[in-house]
DRENMARRO-310271 format. One record per residue: x, y negated, z negated of N, C-alpha, C, O, CB in turn; residue in one letter. Coordinates in steps of 0.02 Angstrom, whole numbers, padded with zeros to 5 digits, always signed. Glycine has a CB too. Layout:
XYZXYZXYZXYZXYZA ...
***
This chain:
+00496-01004+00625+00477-00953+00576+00467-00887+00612+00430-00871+00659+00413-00973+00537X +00515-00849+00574+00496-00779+00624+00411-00748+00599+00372-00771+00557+00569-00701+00603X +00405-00697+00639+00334-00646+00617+00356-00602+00582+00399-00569+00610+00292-00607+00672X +00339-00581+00512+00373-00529+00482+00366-00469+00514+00419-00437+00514+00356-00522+00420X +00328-00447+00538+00324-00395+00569+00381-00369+00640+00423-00325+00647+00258-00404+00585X +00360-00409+00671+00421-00417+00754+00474-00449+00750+00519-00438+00790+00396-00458+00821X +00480-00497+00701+00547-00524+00689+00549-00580+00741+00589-00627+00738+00608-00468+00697X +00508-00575+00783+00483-00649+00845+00465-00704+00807+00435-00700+00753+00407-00637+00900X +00488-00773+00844+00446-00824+00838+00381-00848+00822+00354-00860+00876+00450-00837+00871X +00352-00857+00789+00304-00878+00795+00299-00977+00775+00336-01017+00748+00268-00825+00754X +00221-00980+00814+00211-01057+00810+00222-01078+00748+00216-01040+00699+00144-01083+00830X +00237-01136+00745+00253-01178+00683+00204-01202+00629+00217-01234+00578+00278-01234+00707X +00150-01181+00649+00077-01194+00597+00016-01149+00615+00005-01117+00667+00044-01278+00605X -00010-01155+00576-00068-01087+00576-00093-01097+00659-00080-01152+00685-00154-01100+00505X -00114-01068+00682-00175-01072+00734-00192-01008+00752-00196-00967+00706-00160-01112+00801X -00208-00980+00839-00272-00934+00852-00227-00891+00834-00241-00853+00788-00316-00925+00925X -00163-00886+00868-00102-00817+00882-00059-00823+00815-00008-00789+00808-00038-00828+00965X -00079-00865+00769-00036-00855+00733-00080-00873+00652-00113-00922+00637+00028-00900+00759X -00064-00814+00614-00085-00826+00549-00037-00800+00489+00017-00770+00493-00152-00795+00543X -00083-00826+00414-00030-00863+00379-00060-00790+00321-00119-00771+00323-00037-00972+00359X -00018-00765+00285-00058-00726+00206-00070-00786+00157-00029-00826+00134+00004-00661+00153X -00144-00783+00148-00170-00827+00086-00137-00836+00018-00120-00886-00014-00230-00803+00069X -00135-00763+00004-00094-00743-00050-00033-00805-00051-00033-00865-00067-00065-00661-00037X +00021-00753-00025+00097-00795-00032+00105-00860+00004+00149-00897-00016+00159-00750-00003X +00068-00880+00056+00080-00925+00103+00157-00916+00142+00170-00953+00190+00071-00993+00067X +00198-00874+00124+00272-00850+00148+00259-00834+00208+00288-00867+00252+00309-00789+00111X +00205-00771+00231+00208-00725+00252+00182-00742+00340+00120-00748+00341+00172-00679+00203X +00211-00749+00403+00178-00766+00457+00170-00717+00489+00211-00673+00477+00201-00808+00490X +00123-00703+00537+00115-00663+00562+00089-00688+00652+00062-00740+00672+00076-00626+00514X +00109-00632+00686+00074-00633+00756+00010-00617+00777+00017-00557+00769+00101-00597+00791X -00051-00623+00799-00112-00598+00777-00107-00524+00806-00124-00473+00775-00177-00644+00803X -00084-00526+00862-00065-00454+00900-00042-00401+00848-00066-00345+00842+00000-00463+00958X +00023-00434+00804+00038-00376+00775+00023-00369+00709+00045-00319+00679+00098-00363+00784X -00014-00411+00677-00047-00403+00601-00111-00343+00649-00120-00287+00626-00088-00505+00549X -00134-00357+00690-00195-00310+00702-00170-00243+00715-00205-00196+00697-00241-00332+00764X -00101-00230+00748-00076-00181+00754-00057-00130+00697-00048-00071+00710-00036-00199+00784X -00051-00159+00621-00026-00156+00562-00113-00130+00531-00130-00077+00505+00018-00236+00535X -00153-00191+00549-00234-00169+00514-00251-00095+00551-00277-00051+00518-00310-00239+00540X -00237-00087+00608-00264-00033+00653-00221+00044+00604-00245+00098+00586-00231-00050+00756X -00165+00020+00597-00122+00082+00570-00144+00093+00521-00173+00146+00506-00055+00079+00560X -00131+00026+00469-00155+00056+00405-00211+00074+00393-00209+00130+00368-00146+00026+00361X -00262+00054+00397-00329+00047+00391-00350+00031+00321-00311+00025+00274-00360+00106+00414X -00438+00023+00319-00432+00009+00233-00379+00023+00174-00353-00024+00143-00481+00041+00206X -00369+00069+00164-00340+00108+00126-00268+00079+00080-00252+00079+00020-00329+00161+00172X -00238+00056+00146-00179+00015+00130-00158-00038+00168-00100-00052+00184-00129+00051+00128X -00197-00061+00177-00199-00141+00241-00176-00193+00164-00205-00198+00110-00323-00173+00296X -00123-00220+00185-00104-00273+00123-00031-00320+00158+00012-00295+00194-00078-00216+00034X -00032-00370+00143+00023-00412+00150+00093-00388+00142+00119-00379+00088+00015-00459+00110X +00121-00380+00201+00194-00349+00185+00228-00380+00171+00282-00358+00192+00228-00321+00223X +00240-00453+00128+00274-00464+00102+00282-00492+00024+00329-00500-00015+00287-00485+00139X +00191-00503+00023+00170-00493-00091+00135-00421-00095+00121-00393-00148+00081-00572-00140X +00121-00396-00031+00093-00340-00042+00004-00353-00095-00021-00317-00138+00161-00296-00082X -00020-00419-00065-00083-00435-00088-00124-00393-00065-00099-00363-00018-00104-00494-00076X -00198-00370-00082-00239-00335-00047-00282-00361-00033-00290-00366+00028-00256-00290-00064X -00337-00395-00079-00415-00428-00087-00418-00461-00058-00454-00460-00008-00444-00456-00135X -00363-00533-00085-00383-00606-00027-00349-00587+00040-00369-00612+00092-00342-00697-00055X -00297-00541+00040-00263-00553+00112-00317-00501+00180-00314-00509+00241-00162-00517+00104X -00358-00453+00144-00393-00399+00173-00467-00454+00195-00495-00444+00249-00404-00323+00110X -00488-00502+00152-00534-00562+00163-00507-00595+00189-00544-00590+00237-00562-00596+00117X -00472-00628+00204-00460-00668+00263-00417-00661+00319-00404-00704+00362-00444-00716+00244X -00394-00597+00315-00395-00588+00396-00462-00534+00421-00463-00498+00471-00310-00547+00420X -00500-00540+00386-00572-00506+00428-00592-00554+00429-00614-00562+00485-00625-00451+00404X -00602-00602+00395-00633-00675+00421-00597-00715+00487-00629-00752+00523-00625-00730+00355X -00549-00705+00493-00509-00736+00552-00519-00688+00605-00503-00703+00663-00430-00748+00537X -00545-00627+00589-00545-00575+00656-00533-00526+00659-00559-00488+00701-00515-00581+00700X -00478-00503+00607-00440-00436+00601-00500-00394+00598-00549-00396+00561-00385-00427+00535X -00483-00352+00648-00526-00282+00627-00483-00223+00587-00430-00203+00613-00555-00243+00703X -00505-00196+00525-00489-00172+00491-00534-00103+00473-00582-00100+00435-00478-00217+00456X -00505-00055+00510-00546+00013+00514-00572+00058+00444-00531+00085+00407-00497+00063+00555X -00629+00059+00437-00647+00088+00359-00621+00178+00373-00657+00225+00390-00756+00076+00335X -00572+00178+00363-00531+00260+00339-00460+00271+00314-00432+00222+00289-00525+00309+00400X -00436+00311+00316-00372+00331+00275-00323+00292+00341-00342+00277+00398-00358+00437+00256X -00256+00283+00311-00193+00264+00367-00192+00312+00411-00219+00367+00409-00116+00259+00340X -00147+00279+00464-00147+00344+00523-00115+00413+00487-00132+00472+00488-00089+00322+00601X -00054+00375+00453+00001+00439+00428-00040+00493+00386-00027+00550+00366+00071+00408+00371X -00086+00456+00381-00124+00534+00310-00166+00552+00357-00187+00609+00344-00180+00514+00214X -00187+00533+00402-00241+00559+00452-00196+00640+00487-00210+00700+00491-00261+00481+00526X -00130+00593+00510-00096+00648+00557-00071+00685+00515-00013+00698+00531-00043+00630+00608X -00089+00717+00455-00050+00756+00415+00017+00756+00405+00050+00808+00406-00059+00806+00429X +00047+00689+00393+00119+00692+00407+00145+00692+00336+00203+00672+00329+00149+00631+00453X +00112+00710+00285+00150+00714+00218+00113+00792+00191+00132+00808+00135+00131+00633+00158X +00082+00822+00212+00059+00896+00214+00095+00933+00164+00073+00969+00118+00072+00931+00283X +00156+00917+00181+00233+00951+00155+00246+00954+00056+00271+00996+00018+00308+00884+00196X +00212+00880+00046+00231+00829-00038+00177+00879-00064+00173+00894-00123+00207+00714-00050X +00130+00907-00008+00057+00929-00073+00066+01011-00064+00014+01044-00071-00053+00897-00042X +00123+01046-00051+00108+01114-00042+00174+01110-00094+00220+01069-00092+00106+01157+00044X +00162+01173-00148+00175+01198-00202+00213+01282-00197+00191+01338-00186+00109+01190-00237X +00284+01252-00213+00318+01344-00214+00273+01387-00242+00232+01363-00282+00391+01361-00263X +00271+01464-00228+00243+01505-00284+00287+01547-00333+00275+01584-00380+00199+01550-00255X +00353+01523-00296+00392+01572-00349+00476+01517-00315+00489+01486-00264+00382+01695-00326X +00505+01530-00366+00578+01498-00353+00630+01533-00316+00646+01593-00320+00609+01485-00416X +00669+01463-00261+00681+01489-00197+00772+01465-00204+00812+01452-00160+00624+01447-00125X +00779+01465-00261+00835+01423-00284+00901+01487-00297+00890+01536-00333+00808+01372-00364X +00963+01477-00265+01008+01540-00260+01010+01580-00337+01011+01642-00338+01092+01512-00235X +01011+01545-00396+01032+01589-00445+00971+01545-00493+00984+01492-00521+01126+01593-00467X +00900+01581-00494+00860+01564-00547+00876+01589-00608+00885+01648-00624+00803+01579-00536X +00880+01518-00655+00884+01503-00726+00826+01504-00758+00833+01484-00816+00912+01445-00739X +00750+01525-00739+00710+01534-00780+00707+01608-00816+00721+01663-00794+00658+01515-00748X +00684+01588-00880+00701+01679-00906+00631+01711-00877+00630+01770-00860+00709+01697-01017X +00583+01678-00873+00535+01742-00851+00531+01773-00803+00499+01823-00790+00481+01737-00850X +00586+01722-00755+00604+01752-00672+00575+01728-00623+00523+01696-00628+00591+01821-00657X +00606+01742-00565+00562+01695-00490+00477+01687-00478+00450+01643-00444+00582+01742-00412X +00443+01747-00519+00380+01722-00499+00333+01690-00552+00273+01679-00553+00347+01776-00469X +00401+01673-00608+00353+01638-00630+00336+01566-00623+00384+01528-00631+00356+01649-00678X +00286+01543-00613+00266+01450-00585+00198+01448-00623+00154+01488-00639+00249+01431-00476X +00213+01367-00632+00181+01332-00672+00102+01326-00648+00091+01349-00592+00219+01268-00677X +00046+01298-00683-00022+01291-00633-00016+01237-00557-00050+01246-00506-00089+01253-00689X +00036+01180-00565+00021+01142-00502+00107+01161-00490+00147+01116-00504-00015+01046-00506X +00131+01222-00468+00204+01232-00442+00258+01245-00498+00317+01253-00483+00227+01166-00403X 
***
C-alpha cells in the first residue's frame, strides 16, 4: 500500500510509522509525512486527503501523536494569496465597455 502523500510503501497494517484515516479507512499514511502535512496545514485545514474528513480524522491523529498547530496554514501565513483579496479601482481592460467609464467600480471591485 502506498502512503498517499509520498507515494512510498508503507507497512501492511496499522502500527507506530504507519497510520490509517478513521474516516475512509482507504487512506495510509507515513507518520513522518502526515505530521509534515499537520505542520503545514495547521488547524485550519488539517483533513484527510483523500475523504477530506476533518473531526474524526483531526481526533485521531492527535490521539496517536500528531501535533497539529492551533493557526492558519502556512500558505495564508506567507501571504501567498494577497493577490485573490486586492480589488481593481478602476478598469484595466484595452477597450472598456462600461458606460460610466474606467473609474467606475463596484463597492468590493
Amino acid at each position: 500500500t502506498p502512503c498517499l502523500i509520498c507515494q512510498e510503501a508503507v507497512a501492511g497494517w496499522p502500527c507506530c510509522d504507519t497510520l490509517v484515516c478513521p474516516a475512509c479507512a482507504s487512506a495510509w499514511f507515513h507518520r513522518h509525512c502526515i505530521q509534515g502535512q499537520a505542520l503545514h496545514s495547521a488547524l485550519h485545514h488539517f483533513c484527510c486527503p483523500l475523504c477530506h474528513d476533518t473531526h474524526t480524522f483531526q481526533a485521531q491523529m492527535f490521539r496517536l501523536g500528531i501535533k497539529i498547530p492551533d493557526r492558519d496554514a502556512a500558505w495564508e501565513e506567507d501571504r501567498a494569496f494577497n493577490d485573490y483579496y486586492w480589488w481593481h479601482s478602476s478598469c484595466n481592460a484595452a477597450q472598456c465597455l462600461c458606460l460610466a467609464g474606467r473609474e467606475q467600480s463596484e463597492e468590493k471591485g
